[in-house]
C-alpha positions as a Markdown table, in Angstrom:
| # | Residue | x | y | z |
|---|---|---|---|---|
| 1 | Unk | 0.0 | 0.0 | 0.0 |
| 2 | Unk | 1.4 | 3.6 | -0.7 |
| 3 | Unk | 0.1 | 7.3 | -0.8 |
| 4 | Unk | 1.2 | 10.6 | -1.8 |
| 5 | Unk | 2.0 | 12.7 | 1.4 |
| 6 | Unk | 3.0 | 16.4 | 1.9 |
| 7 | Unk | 4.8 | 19.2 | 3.9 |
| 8 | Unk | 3.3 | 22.8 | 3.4 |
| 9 | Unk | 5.7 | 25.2 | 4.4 |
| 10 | Unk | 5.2 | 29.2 | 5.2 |
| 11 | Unk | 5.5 | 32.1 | 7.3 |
| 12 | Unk | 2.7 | 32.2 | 9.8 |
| 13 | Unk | 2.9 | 35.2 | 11.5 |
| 14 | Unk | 0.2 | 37.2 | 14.0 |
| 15 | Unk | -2.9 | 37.7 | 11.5 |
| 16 | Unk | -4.6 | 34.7 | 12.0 |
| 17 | Unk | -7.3 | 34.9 | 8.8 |
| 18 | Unk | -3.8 | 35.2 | 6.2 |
| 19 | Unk | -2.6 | 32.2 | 8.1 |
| 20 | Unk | -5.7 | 30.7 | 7.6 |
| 21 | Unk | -5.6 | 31.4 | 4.0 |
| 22 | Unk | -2.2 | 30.3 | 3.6 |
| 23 | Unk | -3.4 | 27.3 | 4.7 |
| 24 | Unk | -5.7 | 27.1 | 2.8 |
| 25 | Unk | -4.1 | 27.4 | -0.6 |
| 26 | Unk | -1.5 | 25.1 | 0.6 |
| 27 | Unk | -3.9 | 22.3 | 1.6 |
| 28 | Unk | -5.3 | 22.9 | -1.8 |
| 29 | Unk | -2.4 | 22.9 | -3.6 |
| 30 | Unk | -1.2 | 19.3 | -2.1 |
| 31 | Unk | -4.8 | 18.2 | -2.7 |
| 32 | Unk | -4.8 | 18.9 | -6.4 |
| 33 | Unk | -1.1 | 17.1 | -6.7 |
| 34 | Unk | -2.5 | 13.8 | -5.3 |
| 35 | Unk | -1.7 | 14.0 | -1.4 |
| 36 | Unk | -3.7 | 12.4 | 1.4 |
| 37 | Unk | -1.4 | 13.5 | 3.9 |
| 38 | Unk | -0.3 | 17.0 | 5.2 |
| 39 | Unk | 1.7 | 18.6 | 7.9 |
| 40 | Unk | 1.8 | 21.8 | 8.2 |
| 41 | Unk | 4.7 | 23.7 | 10.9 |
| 42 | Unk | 3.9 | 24.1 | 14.4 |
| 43 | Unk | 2.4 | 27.7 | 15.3 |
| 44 | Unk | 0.5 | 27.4 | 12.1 |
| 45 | Unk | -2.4 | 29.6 | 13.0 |
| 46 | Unk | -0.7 | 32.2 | 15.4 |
| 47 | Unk | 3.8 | 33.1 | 15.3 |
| 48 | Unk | 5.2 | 35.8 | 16.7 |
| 49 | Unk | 9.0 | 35.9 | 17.4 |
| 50 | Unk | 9.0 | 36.4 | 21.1 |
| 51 | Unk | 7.1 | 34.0 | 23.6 |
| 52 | Unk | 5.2 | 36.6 | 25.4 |
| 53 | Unk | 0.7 | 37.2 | 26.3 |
| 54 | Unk | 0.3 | 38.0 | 22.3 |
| 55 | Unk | 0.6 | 34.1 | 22.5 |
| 56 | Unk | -2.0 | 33.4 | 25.2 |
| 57 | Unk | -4.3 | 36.2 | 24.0 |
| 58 | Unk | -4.7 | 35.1 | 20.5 |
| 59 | Unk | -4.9 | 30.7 | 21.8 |
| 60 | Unk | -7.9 | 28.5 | 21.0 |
| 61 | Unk | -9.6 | 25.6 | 22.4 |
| 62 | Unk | -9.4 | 22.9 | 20.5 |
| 63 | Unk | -13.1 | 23.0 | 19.1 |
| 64 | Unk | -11.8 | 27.2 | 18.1 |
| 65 | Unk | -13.1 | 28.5 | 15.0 |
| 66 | Unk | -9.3 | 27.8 | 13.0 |
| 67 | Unk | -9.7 | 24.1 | 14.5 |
| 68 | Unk | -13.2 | 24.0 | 12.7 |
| 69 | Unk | -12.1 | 26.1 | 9.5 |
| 70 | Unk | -9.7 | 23.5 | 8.9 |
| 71 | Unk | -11.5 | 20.5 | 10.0 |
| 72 | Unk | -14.1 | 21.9 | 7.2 |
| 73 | Unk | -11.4 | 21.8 | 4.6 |
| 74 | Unk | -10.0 | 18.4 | 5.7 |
| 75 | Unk | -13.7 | 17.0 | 5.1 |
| 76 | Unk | -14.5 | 18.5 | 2.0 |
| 77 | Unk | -11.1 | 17.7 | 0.4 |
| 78 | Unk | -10.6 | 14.0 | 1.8 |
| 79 | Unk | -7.3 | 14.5 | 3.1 |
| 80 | Unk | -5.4 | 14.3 | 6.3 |
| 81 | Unk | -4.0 | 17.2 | 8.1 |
| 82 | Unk | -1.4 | 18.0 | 10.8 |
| 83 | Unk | -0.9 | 21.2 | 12.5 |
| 84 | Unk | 0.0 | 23.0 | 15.2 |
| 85 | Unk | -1.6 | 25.7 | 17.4 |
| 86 | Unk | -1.1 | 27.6 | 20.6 |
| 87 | Unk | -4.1 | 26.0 | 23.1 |
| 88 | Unk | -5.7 | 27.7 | 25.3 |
| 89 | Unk | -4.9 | 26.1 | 28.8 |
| 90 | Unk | -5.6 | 28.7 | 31.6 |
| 91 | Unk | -6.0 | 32.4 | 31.8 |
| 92 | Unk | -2.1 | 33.1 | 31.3 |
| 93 | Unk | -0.7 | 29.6 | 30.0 |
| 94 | Unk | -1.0 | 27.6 | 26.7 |
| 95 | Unk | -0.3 | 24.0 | 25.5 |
| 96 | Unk | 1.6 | 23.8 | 22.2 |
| 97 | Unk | -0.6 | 21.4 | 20.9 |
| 98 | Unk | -0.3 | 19.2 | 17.3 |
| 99 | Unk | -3.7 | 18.2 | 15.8 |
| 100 | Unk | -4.6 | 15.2 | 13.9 |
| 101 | Unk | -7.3 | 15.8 | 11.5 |
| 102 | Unk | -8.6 | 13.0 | 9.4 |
| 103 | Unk | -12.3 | 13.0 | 7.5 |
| 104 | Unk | -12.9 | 16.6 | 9.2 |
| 105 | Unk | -12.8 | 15.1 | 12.9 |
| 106 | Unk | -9.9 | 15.6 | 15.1 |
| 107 | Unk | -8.6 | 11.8 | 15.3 |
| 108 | Unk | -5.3 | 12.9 | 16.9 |
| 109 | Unk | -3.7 | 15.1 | 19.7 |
| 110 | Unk | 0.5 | 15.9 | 20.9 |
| 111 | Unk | 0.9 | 18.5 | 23.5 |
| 112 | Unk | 4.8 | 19.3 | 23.3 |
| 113 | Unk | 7.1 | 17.6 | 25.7 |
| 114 | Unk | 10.4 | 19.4 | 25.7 |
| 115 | Unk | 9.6 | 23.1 | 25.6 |
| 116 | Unk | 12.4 | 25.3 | 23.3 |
| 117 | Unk | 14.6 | 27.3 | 27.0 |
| 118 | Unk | 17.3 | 27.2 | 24.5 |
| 119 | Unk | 19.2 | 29.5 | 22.1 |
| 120 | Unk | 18.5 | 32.4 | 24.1 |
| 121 | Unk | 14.0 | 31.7 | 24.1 |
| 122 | Unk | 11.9 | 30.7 | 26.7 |
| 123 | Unk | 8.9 | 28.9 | 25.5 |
| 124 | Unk | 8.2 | 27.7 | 29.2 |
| 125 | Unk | 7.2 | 31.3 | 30.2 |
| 126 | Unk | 4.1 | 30.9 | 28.6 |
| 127 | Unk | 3.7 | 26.6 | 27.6 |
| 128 | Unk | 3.5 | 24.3 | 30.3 |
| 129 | Unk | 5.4 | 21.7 | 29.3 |
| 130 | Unk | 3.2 | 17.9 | 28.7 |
| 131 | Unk | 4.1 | 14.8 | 30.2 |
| 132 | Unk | 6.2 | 12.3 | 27.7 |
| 133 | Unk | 3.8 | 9.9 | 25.7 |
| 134 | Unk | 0.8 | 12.2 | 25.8 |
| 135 | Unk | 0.1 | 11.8 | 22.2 |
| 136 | Unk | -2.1 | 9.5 | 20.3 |
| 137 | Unk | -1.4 | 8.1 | 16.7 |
| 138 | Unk | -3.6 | 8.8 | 13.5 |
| 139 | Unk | -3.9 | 6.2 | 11.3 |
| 140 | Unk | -4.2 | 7.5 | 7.0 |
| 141 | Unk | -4.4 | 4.7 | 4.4 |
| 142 | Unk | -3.3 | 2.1 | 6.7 |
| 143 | Unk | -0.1 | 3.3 | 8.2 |
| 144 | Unk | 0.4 | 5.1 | 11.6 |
| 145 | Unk | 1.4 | 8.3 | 12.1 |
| 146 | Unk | 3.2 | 9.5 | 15.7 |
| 147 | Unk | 3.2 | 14.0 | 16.0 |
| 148 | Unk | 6.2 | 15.4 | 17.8 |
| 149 | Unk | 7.1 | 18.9 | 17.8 |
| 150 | Unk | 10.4 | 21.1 | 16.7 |
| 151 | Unk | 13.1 | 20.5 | 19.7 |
| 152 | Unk | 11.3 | 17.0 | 21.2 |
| 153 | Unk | 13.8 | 16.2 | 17.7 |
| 154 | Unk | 16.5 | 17.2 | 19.9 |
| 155 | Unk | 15.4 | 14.0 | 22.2 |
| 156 | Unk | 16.1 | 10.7 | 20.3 |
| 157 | Unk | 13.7 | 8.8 | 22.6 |
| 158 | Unk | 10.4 | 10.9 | 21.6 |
| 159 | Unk | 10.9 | 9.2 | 18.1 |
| 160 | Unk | 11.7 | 6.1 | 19.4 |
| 161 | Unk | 8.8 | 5.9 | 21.8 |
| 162 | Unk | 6.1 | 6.5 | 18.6 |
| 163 | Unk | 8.2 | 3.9 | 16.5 |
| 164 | Unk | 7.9 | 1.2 | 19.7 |
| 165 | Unk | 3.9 | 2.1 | 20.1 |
| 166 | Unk | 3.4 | 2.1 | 16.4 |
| 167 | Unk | 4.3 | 4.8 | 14.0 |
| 168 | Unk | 5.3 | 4.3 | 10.9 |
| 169 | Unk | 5.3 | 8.3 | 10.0 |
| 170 | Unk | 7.1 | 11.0 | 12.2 |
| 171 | Unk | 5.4 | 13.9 | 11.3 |
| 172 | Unk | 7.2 | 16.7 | 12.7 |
| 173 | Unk | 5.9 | 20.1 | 12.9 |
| 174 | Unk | 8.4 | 22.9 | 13.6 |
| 175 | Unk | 8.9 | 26.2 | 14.1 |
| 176 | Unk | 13.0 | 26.0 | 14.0 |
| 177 | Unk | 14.4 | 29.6 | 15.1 |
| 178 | Unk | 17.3 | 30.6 | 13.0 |
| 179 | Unk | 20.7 | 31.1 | 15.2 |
| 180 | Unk | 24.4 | 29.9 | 15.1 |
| 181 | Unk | 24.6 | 26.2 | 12.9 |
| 182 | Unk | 20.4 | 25.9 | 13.5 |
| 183 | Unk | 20.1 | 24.8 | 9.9 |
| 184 | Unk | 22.7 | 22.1 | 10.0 |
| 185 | Unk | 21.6 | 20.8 | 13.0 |
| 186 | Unk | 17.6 | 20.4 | 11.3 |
| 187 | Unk | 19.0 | 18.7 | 8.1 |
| 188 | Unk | 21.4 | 16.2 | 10.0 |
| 189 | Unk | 18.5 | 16.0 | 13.1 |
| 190 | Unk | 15.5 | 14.9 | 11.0 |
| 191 | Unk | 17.7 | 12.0 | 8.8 |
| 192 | Unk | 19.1 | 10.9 | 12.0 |
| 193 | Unk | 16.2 | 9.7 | 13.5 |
| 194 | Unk | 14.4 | 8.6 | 9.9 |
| 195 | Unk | 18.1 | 6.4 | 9.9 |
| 196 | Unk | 17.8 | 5.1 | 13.6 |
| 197 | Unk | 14.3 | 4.6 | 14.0 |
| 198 | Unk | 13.8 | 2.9 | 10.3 |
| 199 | Unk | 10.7 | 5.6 | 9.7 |
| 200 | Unk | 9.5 | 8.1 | 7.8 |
| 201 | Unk | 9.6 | 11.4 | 8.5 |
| 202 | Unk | 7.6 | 14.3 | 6.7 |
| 203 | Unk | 9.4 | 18.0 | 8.7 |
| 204 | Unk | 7.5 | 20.9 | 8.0 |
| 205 | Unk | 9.2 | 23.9 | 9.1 |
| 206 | Unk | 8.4 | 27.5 | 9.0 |
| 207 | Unk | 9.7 | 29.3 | 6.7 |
| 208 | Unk | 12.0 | 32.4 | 7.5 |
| 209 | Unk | 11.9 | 35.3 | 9.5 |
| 210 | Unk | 10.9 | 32.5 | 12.5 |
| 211 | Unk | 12.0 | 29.4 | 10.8 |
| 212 | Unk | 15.2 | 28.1 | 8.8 |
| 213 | Unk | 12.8 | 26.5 | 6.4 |
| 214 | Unk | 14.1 | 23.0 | 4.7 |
| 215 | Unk | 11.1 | 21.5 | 5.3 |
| 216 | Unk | 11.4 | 17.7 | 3.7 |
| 217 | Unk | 10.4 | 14.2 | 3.6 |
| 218 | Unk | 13.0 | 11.3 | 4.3 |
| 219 | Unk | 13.1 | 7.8 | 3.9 |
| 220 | Unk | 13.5 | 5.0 | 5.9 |
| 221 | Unk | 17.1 | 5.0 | 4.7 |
| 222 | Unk | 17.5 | 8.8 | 5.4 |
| 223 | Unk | 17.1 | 9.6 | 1.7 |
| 224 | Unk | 15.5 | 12.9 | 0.8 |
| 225 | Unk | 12.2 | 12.6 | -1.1 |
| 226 | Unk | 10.8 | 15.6 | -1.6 |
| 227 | Unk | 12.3 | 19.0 | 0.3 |
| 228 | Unk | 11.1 | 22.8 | -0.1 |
| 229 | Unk | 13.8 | 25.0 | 0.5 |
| 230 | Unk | 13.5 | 28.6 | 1.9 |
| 231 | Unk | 10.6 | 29.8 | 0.4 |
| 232 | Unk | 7.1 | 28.8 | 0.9 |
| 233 | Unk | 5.1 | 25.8 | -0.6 |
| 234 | Unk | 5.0 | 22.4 | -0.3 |
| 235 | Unk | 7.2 | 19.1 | -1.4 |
| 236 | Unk | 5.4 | 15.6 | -1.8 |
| 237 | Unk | 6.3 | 12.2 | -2.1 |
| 238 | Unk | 4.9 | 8.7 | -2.4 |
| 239 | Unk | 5.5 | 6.4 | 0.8 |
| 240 | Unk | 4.8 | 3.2 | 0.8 |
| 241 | Unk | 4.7 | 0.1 | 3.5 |
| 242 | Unk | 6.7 | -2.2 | 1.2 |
| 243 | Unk | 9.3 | 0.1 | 1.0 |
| 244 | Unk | 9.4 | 0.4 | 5.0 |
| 245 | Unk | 9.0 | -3.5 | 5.2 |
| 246 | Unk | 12.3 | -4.1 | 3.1 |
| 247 | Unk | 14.3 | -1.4 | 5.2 |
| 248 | Unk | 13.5 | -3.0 | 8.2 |
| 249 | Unk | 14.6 | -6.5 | 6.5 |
| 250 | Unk | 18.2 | -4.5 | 5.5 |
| 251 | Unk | 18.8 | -3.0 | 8.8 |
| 252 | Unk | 16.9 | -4.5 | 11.7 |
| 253 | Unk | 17.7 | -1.9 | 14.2 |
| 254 | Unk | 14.5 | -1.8 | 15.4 |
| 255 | Unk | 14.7 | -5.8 | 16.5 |
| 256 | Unk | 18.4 | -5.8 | 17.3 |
| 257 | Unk | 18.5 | -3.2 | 19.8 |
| 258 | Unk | 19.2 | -4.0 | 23.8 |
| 259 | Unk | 18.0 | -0.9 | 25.5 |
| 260 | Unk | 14.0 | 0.4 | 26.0 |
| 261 | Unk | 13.0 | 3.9 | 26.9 |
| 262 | Unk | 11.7 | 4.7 | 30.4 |
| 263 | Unk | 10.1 | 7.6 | 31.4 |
| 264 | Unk | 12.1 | 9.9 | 33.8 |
């Protein structure tokens, strides 16, 4: 079995309707070239460059009216969507939350584990920071997709928790800052654990002033598929479970390995 998949990449920034619209036309775009699958970056609906109230004050519940916009569009164009939003989670905190959207119904949730007090930001002023193994996976033309968000890709053990309960697709939302070797770190990051893990991942990143762009899809075998570069648009490519099967056959890390991961 195999299906075209997608990563939309843009510049969300603090006008919610143009992020919805960019969205929108992205979605679409995918849609027309054949993909059942897209993720889009994490802070899709709301960016701004410094974690501060503008975050809080402009954060939806998860049944919001961008939550329903692009449930709507999931519904009418048959196609899978992942994206991330700022929650609302009390009167001055939020949950950086990835949605799962799958035949217009939200089939999926990931609150982010390892909040981003690094590189001179501190996303823990205004995110409280979920417990590990929160998420849930969505399932899209038989194969299992685990969510994980921007630095949790830091963390080799978030990946290898959704490969262990599952996953077959990493889809990785991100909104990766640009600073001192950040780009080098994404590219090598996101094939390392496609390599370790024998999975796909599909990385959609924002793209710049708030993101380093670079948003791809790897292989199994940490080939690039598809990638996007620094502008916006998207990147597809066709991933298939027979192709995962015979990496797995090549290179059993998966099986071979001695050590689990425990919670700390």
């Amino acid at each position: 079995m195999s299906f075209i998949t997608a990563v939309a990449q843009y510049a969300p920034n603090d006008n919610k309707e143009e992020n919805l619209n960019s969205i929108e036309a992205l979605v679409r775009e995918a849609h027309k070239k054949g993909a059942r699958l897209i993720v889009l970056p994490e802070y899709a609906i709301y960016t701004v460059s410094t974690m501060d109230d503008r975050f809080v004050e402009n954060a939806e519940l998860l049944g919001g009216p961008s939550v329903t916009k692009i449930a709507s569009l999931s519904l009418e164009l048959n196609v899978a969507i992942v994206f991330g939003i700022n929650e609302k989670a009390s009167e001055d905190r939020i949950h950086n939350t990835l949605i799962g959207i799958e035949k217009g119904e939200v089939s999926a949730l990931y609150r982010k584990v390892h909040l981003y007090d690094a590189f001179g930001y501190r996303e823990s002023d205004k995110v409280i920071a979920a417990e590990p193994n929160n998420g849930s996976l969505l399932s899209v033309e038989g194969m299992n997709i685990g969510m994980q968000t921007c630095y949790d890709l830091r963390f080799p053990e978030v990946t290898r928790a959704l490969v262990d309960s599952g996953a077959d697709i990493i889809a990785l939302p991100a909104e990766w800052i640009p600073g001192p070797l950040k780009e080098y770190h994404w590219n090598t990051l996101i094939r390392a654990r496609a390599i370790e893990n024998t999975v796909f991942i599909l990385a959609a990143d924002q793209s710049a002033p708030n993101g380093v762009g670079n948003s791809a899809i790897i292989d199994p075998m940490g080939i690039t598929l598809a990638s996007v570069g620094e502008n916006s648009g998207v990147a597809l490519a066709e991933l298939s479970n027979e192709r995962l099967g015979n990496v797995r056959k090549i290179n059993p890390a998966l099986t071979l390995r001695r050590y689990k991961v425990v919670g700390k």
